[in-house]
N, C-alpha and C positions, 0 to 999 in steps of 0.2 A: 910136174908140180902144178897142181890146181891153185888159180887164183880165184879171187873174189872179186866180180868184174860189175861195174853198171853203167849200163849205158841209157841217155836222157839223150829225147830225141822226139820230136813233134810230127814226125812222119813215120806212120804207122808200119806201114809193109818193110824202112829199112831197120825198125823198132826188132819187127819181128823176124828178118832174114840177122841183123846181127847178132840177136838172141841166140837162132838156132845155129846158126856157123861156131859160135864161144861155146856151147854147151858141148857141140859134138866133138870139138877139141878139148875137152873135160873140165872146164872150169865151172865153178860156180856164177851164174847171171841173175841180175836184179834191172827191173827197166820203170824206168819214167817216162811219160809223156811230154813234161814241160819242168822246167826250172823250178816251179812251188813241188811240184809231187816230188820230185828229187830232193826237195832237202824233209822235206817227209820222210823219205825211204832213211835219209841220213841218220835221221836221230833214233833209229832201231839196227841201223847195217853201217858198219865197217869194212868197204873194199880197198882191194888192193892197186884199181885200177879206174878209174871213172873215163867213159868218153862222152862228149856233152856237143851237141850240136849249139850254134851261135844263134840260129834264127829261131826262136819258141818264144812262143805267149806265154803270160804269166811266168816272168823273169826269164831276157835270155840268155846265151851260153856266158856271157861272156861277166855276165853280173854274177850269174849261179856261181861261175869260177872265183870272184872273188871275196863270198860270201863262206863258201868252203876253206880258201885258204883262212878267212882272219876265226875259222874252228879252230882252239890249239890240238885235236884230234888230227886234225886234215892237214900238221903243218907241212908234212911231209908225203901226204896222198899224191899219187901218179897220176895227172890229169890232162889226157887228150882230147883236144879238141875235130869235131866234124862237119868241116864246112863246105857247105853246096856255093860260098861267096870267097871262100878263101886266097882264088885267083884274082877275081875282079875286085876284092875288097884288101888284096895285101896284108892281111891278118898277120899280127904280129901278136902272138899267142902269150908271150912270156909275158907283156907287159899288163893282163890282168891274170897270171899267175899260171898258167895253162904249160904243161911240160914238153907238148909236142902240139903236131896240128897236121891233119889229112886231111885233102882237097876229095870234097865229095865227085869220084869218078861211076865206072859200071862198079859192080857189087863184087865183082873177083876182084877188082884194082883195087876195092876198100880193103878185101879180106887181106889181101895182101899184104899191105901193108899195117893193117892191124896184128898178123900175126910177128911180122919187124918188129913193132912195138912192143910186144907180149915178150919175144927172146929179150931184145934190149931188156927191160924190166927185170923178166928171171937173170941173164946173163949180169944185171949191174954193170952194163958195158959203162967204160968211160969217154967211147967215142961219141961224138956230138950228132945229133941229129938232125937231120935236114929241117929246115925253119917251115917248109910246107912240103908236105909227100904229097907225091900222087901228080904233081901237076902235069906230068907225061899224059896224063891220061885224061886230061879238062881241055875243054874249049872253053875259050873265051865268049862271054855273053855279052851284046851291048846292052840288050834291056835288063840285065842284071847291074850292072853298074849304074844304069840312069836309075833304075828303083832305090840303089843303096846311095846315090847322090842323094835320091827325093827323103832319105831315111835321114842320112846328114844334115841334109839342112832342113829337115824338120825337128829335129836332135838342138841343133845349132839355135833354132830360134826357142825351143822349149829352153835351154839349158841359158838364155839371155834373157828371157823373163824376170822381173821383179819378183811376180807372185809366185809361190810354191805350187809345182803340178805334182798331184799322186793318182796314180790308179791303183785301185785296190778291185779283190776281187767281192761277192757279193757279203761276202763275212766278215769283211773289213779288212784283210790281210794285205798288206802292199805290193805290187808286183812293178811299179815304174817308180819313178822319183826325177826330177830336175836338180841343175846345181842350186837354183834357192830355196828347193826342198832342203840339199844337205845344211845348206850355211842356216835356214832357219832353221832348222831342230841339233843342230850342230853337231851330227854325228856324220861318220864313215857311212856310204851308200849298203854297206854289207852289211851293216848294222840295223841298217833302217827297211830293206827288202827284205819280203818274209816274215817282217813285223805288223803285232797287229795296228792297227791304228789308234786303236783306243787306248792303247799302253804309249802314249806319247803324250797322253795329256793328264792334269791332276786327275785325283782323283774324285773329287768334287765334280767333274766333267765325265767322266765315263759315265754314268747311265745318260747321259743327253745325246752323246755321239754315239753310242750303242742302239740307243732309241732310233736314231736316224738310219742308220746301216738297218735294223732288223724292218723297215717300214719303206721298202724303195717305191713304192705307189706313191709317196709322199713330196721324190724330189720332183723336179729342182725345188732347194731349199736354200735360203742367206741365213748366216746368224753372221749377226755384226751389231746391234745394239747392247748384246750381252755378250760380249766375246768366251771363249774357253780359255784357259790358260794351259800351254805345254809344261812340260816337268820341267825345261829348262828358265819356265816363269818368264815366257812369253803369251802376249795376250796375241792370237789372231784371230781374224776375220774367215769365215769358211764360206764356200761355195760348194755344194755337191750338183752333180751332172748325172745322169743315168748314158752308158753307151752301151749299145747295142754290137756286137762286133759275129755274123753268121750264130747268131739266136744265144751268145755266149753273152749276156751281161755281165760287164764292167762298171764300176763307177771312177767318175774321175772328181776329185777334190781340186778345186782351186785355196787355197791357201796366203792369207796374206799377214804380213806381222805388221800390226798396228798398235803394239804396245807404248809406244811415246805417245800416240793419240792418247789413247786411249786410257795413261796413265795422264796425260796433259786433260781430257774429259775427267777424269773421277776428279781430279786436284779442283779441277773448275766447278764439277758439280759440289764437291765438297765445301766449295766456298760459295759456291750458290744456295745451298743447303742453311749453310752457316748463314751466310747472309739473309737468307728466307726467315731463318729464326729470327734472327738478331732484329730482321726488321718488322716481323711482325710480334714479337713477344719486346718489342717498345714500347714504355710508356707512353710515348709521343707519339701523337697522329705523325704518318709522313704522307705526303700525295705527291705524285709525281706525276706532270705533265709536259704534254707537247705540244708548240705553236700550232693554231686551228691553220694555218694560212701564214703566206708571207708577210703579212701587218701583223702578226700575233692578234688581230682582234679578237679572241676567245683561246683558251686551251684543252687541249682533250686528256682527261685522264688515263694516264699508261696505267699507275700502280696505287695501292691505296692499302694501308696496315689496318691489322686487327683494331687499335688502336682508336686509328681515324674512323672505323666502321663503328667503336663504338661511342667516341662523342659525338660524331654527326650521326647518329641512329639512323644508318642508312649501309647496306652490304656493299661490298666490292663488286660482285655482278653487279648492281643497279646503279655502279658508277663509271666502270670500265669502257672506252669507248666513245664515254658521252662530253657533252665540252661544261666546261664548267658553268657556265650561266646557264643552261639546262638543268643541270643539279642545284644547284647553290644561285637563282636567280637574283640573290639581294648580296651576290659579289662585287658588283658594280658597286655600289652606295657603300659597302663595307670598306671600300680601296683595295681588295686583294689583286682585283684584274690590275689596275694600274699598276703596282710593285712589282706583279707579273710581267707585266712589258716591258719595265726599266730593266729588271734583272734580267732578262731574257736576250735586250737590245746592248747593253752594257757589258755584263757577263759580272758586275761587282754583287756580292752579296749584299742582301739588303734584310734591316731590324722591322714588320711591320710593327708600329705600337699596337697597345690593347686598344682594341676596337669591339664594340656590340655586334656582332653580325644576328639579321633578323631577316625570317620570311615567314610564310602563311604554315609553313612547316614544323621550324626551330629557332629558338632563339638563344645566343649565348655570346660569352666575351670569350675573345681570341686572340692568342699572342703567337706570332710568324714570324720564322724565320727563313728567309729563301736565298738559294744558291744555287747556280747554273751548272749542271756537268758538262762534261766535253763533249758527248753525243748531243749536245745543244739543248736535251734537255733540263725543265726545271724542278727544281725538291722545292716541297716546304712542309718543315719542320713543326709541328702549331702543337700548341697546349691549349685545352679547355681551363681557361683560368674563372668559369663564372662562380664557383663557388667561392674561390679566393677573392674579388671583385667584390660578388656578393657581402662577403666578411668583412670585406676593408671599408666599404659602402656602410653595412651595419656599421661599424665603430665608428666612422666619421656622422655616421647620423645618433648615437649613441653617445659620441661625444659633444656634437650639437646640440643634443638633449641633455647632457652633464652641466654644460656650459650654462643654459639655458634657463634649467632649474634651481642651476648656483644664483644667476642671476635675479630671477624671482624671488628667492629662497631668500638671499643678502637683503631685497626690498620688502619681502614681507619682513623679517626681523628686525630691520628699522623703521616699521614701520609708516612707510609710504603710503600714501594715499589708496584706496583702492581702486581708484579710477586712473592713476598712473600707473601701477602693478596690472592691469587688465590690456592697457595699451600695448606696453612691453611684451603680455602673454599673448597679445594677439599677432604681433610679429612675429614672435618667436613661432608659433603654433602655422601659421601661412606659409614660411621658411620649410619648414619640417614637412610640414606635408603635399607642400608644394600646389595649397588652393589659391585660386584665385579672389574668392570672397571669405570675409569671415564675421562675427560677432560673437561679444562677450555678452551676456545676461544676468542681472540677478532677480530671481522670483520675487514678488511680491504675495505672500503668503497668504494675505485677504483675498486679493483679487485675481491671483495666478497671470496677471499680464508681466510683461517681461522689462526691466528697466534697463539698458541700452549703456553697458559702462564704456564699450569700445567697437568699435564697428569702422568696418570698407567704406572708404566714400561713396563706393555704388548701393551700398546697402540701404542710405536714407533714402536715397531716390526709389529706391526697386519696394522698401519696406512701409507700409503704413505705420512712420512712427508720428508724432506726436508730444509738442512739448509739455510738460508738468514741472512748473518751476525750473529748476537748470538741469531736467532730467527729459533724458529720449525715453519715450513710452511708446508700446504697440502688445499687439496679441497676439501669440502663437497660432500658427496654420501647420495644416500638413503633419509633416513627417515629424516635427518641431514640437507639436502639439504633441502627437504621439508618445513622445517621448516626455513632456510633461506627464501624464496622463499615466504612465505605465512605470514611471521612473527608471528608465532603460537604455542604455546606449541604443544608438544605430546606426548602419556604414549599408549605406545602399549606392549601388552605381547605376540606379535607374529610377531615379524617385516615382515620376509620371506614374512607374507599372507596377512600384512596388506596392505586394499586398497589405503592408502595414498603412496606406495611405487612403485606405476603401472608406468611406462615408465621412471621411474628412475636410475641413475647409481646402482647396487648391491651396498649393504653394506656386505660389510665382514667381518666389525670390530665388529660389534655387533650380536652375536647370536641366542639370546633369550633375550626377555623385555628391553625395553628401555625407558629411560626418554629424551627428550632433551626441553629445554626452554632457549627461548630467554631474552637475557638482556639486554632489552630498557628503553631509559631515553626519554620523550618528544617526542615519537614516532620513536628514533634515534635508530635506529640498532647497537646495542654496541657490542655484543658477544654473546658466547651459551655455555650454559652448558648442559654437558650431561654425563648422567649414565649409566649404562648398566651389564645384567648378575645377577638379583639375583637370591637367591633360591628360591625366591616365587616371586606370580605376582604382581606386583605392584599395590598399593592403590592411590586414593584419596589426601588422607594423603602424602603420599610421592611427588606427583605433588605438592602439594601447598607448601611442605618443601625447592623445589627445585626451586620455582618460588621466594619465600621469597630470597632466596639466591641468584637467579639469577639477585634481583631487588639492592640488597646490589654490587654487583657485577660490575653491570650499575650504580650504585654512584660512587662506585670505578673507573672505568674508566673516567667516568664524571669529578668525581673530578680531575683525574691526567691533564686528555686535559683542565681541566679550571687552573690546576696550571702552566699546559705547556704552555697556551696562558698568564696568567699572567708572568710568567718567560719572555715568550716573548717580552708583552711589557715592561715588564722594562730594556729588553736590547736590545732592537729594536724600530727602528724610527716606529711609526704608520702612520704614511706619506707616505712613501717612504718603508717600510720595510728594510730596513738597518739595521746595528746593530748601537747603538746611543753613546755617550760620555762616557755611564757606564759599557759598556761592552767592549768598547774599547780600554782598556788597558790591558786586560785579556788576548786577541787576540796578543795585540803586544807582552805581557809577553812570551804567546808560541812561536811566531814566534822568537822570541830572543834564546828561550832553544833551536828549532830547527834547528836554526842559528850556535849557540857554538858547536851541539851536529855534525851538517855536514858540519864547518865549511864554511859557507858559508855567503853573506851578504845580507839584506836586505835594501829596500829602502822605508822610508815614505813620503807621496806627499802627502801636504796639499792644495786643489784645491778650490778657494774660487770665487763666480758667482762675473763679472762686473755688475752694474749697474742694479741687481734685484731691488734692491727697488724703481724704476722709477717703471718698470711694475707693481712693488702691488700698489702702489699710483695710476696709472693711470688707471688700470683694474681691481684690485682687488683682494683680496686674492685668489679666484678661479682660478685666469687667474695666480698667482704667486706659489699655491700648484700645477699645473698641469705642470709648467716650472720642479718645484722642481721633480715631480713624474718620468717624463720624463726623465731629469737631473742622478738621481739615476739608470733608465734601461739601458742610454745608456753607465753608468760605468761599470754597471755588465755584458753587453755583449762585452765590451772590453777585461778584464779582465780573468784571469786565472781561473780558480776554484780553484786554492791552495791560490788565492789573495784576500786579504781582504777589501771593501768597507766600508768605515763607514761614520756617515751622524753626526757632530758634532754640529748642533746647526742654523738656520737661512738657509744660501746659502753657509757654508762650511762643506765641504767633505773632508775626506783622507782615502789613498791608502795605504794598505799593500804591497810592492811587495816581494814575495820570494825569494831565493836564483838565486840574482844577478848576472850576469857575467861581465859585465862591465855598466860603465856609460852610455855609449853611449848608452845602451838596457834601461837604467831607461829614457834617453832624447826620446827615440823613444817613448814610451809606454805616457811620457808626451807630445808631439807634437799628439799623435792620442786622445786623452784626449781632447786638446786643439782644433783640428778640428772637433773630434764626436761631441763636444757640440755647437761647433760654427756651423750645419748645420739646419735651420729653425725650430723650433717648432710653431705648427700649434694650436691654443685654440680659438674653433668656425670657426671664421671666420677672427680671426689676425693669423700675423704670428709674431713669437715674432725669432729675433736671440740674442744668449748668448753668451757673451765671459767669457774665464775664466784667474785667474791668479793660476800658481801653484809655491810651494816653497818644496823643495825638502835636506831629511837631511838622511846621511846613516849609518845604523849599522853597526860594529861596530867603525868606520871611527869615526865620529863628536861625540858620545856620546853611553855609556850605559846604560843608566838611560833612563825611559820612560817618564818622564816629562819631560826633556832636550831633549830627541831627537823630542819629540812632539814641542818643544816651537822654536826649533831652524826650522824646518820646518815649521812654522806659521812665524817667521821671514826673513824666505828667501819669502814666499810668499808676505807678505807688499813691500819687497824690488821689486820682480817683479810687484806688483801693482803700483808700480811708475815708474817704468819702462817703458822708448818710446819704446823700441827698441827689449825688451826679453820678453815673455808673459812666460818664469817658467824659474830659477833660483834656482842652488844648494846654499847649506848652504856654507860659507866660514867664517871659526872661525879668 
C-alpha cells in the first residue's frame, strides 16, 4: 500500500536520505525544509503521513504540529515527530498534537523505526506506542541539554515580557510569537504563525505596515505617535528590528498595546481640541499667566485667545513668553498687576472694575475678571468695553447737553437777562468741554470790538478789556479775530502753530487748544464764544457742543434786539422815531423827580403844525409823513440832549425842557421852534412851508400832576392857535 508521506526537516542530507529510503519502499514523498515551506506544501498536498523535525527555523516542529492539527483537514493526519533533542529534552510529542516521536539515532535506527511507524499506520494497530523510539540507539548529550536549558530560558523570559515579540520572515509572514503576542491579538498561536502580519491589522493600516515590510533599509523604525489599530480594535505601539541570522534576514517586531493610553490621549486631545476652539473662538479676550518669580512681581504670559489678539492688536507670538509689563507697560497704573498679586497670593477670584488702560501703543477701557487655577496659574477673563464706555460717556455728556440747553432754553423764554443767560452758558460750555478758560461775546456791529457778557476771572487779567459804561470792552487777536473775520468755527490744539493764525495780532490769552465759534442768526454776526486750555485736545464732539450753544446764544441775543425793537416801538413814533404818548409820561415822571431832587424847573411845550391837513389832502400822505419826518429832526437838532421830544399823535409834538432859568430861556427856545419849522421843507419838487402854534405850562409853577400840566399846555396852545398876534403862549391859570 503506498502512502502519501512528508517529511519537514532543516537538515538537508537526513531531508534527502529519508526521502530516498520512503521512495524505495514505494510511497509517494513530499519535503520541506522548515515549518513555513511545509505548510506551503499543505495547502496543495494531502499526506497520509507527516514527520516533522522539532528544531527548524521559520516555525518549529512543534508549532508546525499544532498549526496542522487546528486544519479541519489535518484533524486526523498521522504525525511523527523527529528529534535529534528528544532524549535530553523528554519530548512529549502528544501534548502539541504529534502521534509518535523518534529519537534522532544513525540513519538505519531511524529507518527502522520509521518503517514500525509506516506498519502501525497501514496495520491501524491498536497497540500503543512507545512515547520516544529509538532511545537504544542516542547518547546522551550534556551540551545539548544546556543549549536547550539556554533555549528555555530564553523562551521563559520572551514568553514574560509585557510587550509582544514577532518574528516574521522578510514578507511579513510570522514564524515566532510570545504569550503577549497571543493574549494581545487574542488568538490560538496556530492561528497566528504562518500569518501574514499585515492581516492582523484594519484595514486603514495595511498599506503603512506593508510600506514598512517592503523597505527593510528603512528599519529600525517606532510608530507610536499615530498607532495602527488590530482587527481586534487595539491601538499598538510597533517597534521593527532587522536580524541578521547566517545571512537569512529576519525581522523582529516589538509590539505593544497601548490602547487605554492612547484612547485616554485622543479623549484628552479631544478636549484639548475642544478647548483650543472654545477658547480661541471666545468673544472674550483670555490671558493666561504665570508668577515672573516667587514675589509674583510681574507675570509671564502662558496663553492668549484670538480674542485678546484682537483688542489688544498685538499676536500671540509677540506675547507668549514675555512678562506682562514688557507688553502692556502701563499695567502697573491701570491695577492689573496689583489684582494679579492678590489673586494669585489669595487664590479668591477677583471683579477688576472698568478701568482706561493706556500706553504709547493703545488705549482702551477694560473690564477683568481674574481666577487662579490649581496649577497656580492665573486667567483673565477681559472685555473691550471702550465702545460701550464710549457710548454711555456720549449719553451722559448728551445728557449734560439735554440738561443744559433745557436750562438756557427755560431762561431764554422767560426771558432773563442776557448777561445772566451768558453766565449760565458759560458754565455750562467749561463743564462740557472741560476747558479751563472761557468767554462769552457779543459783536458790536460798527466797531467789530467784542462786548464781554461773561468771562473766567483769568480772562480780565490775561485780556485787554476795558470799561465802557458797565460794559467789558476789548478787541479780537488771533485765532479769535480769525474767526470774526471769516465768520467760521475753529478747534485748533496748537494755536501758536496754527496756519490760520499767520499775520495776525498774537493771542496771549489762549495757550494751548482752543474752541472759538460764531453765534449767528440769519447770517447776522451776533457774538463768539470761546473756550480755551484743556487737558486734552479737543474732539469733534466738543466743537459741535460749542456750536449748539453758540446757536442758543444767537437766539438769545436775537431775541433781546427783537424785544428791544418791540420795546421800542411801543414807546416810540415809527414815523418820526420819537418817543410817542406812552412813554411820554414816563419821561415827564423823571424829569419832575429830577426837578424836586435839583430843585430846579421845567418847561412843557405843546407844538402843534398850522394847516397840515391842507398838505395831506392836497399831496398826500407821503408829502404829509415826510413834513412830519422833517418836522421831528429839526426838533431834535434844536434841542438839548438832556431835553425830551415827543411826537403825540397826528402834527402834535411836546418839549421837555430841563432845568429852566428863566422864562425868557423857555420864550427863546419857543421862538427858534417857531422859525426852525417855518424855513421851507422841500418834498420832490414842492416846497411845502409850516407854521406852528406852541402852548407852553411850567413845573412846578401851574401844576404837579402830569395830566394837568400836559392839558394845560395843550390849552395854552389852542389859545395861541387863535391867536393874531402870539404864535406860542404861557399857560395863565
Amino acid at each position: 500500500m503506498t502512502l502519501k508521506i512528508l517529511v519537514v526537516d532543516n537538515h538537508p542530507m537526513i531531508l534527502k536520505l529519508l526521502a530516498n529510503f520512503l521512495e524505495k519502499e514505494g510511497h509517494e514523498v513530499m519535503t520541506a525544509s522548515d515549518g513555513l515551506a511545509a505548510l506551503s506544501v499543505l495547502e496543495v498536498y494531502t499526506p497520509d503521513i507527516v514527520f516533522v523535525d522539532l528544531i527548524m527555523p521559520n516555525i518549529g516542529g512543534d508549532k508546525l504540529c499544532r498549526i496542522i492539527r487546528s486544519i479541519p483537514k489535518f484533524k486526523k493526519l498521522f504525525i511523527v515527530v523527529l528529534s535529534a533533542i528528544a532524549a535530553e529534552d523528554e519530548v512529549n510529542c502528544h501534548e502539541f498534537g504529534a502521534n509518535a516521536c523518534i529519537a534522532k539515532g544513525s540513519i538505519k535506527s531511524i529507518q527502522k523505526h520509521v518503517l514500525e511507524i509506516i506498519r502501525h499506520r497501514k496495520d491501524k494497530s491498536p497497540a500503543s506506542l512507545e512515547p520516544v523510539a529509538n532511545l537504544e540507539d542516542i547518547q546522551f548529550r550534556t551540551i545539548t541539554k544546556e543549549l536547550l536549558s539556554s533555549k528555555n530560558h530564553f523562551e521563559a523570559i520572551l514568553n514574560n515580557m509585557s510587550e509582544a515579540v514577532f518574528e516574521l520572515t522578510p514578507d511579513g509572514t510570522i514564524i515566532f510569537i510570545n504569550l503577549a503576542a497571543l493574549t494581545l491579538c487574542n488568538l490560538a498561536e496556530e492561528k497566528l504563525l504562518a500569518a501574514s502580519l499585515v492581516t492582523l491589522f484594519s484595514e486603514d493600516d495595511h498599506e503603512r505596515v506593508s510600506s514598512l515590510l517592503a523597505h527593510p533599509e528603512r528599519l529600525p523604525q517606532i510608530i507610536e505617535d499615530d498607532p495602527p489599530m488590530l482587527l481586534n480594535g487595539k491601538y499598538v505601539s510597533l517597534h521593527f528590528l532587522e536580524l541578521r541570522q547566517n545571512d537569512q534576514p529576519t525581522i523582529i517586531l516589538i509590539a505593544k498595546d497601548i490602547s487605554e493610553r492612547y484612547v485616554t490621549e485622543q479623549v484628552l486631545l479631544t478636549n484639548e481640541t475642544r478647548f483650543r476652539e472654545l477658547f480661541n473662538n471666545m468673544s472674550s479676550g483670555v490671558a493666561v499667566y504665570e508668577a515672573k518669580d516667587l514675589d509674583a512681581s510681574d507675570f509671564i504670559f502662558v496663553d492668549f485667545n484670538r480674542a485678546a489678539e484682537r483688542i489688544e492688536k498685538i499676536r500671540k507670538d509677540q506675547v507668549i513668553g514675555r512678562s506682562l509689563l514688557e507688553v502692556f507697560p502701563g499695567a502697573k497704573d491701570f491695577g492689573l498687576l496689583s489684582v494679579l498679586q492678590r489673586v494669585w497670593q489669595t487664590g479668591r477670584p477677583e471683579h477688576q472694575p472698568i478701568s482706561l488702560y493706556k500706553d504709547n501703543r493703545l488705549s482702551g477701557w477694560r473690564d477683568n475678571f481674574l481666577y487662579k487655577l490649581p496649577s497656580g496659574e492665573v486667567v483673565a477673563i477681559f472685555e473691550d468695553v471702550t465702545a460701550k464706555k464710549q457710548a454711555a460717556n456720549k449719553l451722559a455728556i448728551e445728557s449734560a447737553m439735554n440738561k443744559a440747553v433745557a436750562k438756557i432754553s427755560r431762561m431764554i423764554i422767560s426771558s432773563d437777562s442776557l448777561r445772566d443767560i451768558s453766565v449760565v452758558l458759560l458754565e455750562e460750555v467749561l463743564t462740557l468741554t472741560g476747558s479751563k478758560h472761557g468767554i462769552i461775546d457779543l459783536v458790536d456791529p460798527e466797531t467789530d470790538k467784542l462786548i464781554a457778557l461773561a468771562f473766567s476771572p483769568e480772562i480780565q487779567a490775561m485780556c485787554s478789556m476795558h470799561e465802557e459804561g458797565d460794559s467789558f470792552v476789548h478787541t479780537p487777536m488771533g485765532l479769535v479775530n480769525w474767526v470774526l473775520k471769516n465768520k467760521l468755527s475753529i478747534l485748533s490744539n496748537s494755536p501758536h502753530t496754527d496756519y490760520r493764525a499767520k499775520n495776525l495780532a498774537d493771542d496771549t490769552v489762549f495757550s494751548s487748544r482752543l474752541l472759538a465759534v460764531p453765534a449767528m442768526f440769519n447770517n447776522e454776526f451776533l457774538g463768539i464764544i470761546t473756550v480755551a486750555d484743556s487737558p486734552a485736545n479737543y474732539e469733534t464732539r466738543d466743537l459741535d457742543a460749542v456750536e449748539q450753544f453758540a446757536s442758543l446764544l444767537a437766539l438769545a441775543a436775537q431775541k433781546k434786539q427783537a424785544q428791544d425793537q418791540i420795546a421800542h416801538l411801543a414807546h416810540h413814533d415809527p414815523l418820526t422815531g420819537l418817543i410817542n404818548r406812552h412813554l411820554f409820561p414816563d419821561r415827564l415822571a423823571q424829569a419832575m423827580i429830577l426837578s424836586q431832587r435839583h430843585r430846579k424847573k421845567i418847561a412843557l411845550l405843546y407844538v402843534d403844525l398850522d394847516k397840515f391837513k391842507q398838505i395831506n389832502d392836497a399831496h398826500g400822505h407821503l408829502a404829509g409823513d415826510a413834513v412830519l419826518i422833517e418836522v421831528a429832526s429839526r426838533l431834535r437838532g434844536l434841542l438839548r440832549d438832556s431835553d425830551t421830544v415827543a411826537r403825540m399823535g397826528g402834527d402834535e409834538f411836546v418839549v421837555i425842557l430841563h432845568d429852566i432859568s428863566s422864562k425868557t430861556a423857555v420864550q427863546n427856545v419857543a421862538k427858534k421852534i417857531i422859525e426852525t419849522l417855518a424855513e421851507p421843507i422841500l418834498f420832490h419838487d414842492t416846497r411845502f412851508t409850516v407854521m406852528a402854534s406852541v402852548g407852553i405850562s411850567i413845573y412846578p409853577d401851574d401844576d404837579k400832576q402830569i395830566d394837568a400840566l400836559l392839558h394845560k399846555a395843550d390849552q395854552a396852545m389852542y389859545q395861541a392857535k387863535k391867536s393874531t398876534t402870539a404864535s406860542y403862549i404861557f399857560y395863565e391859570g
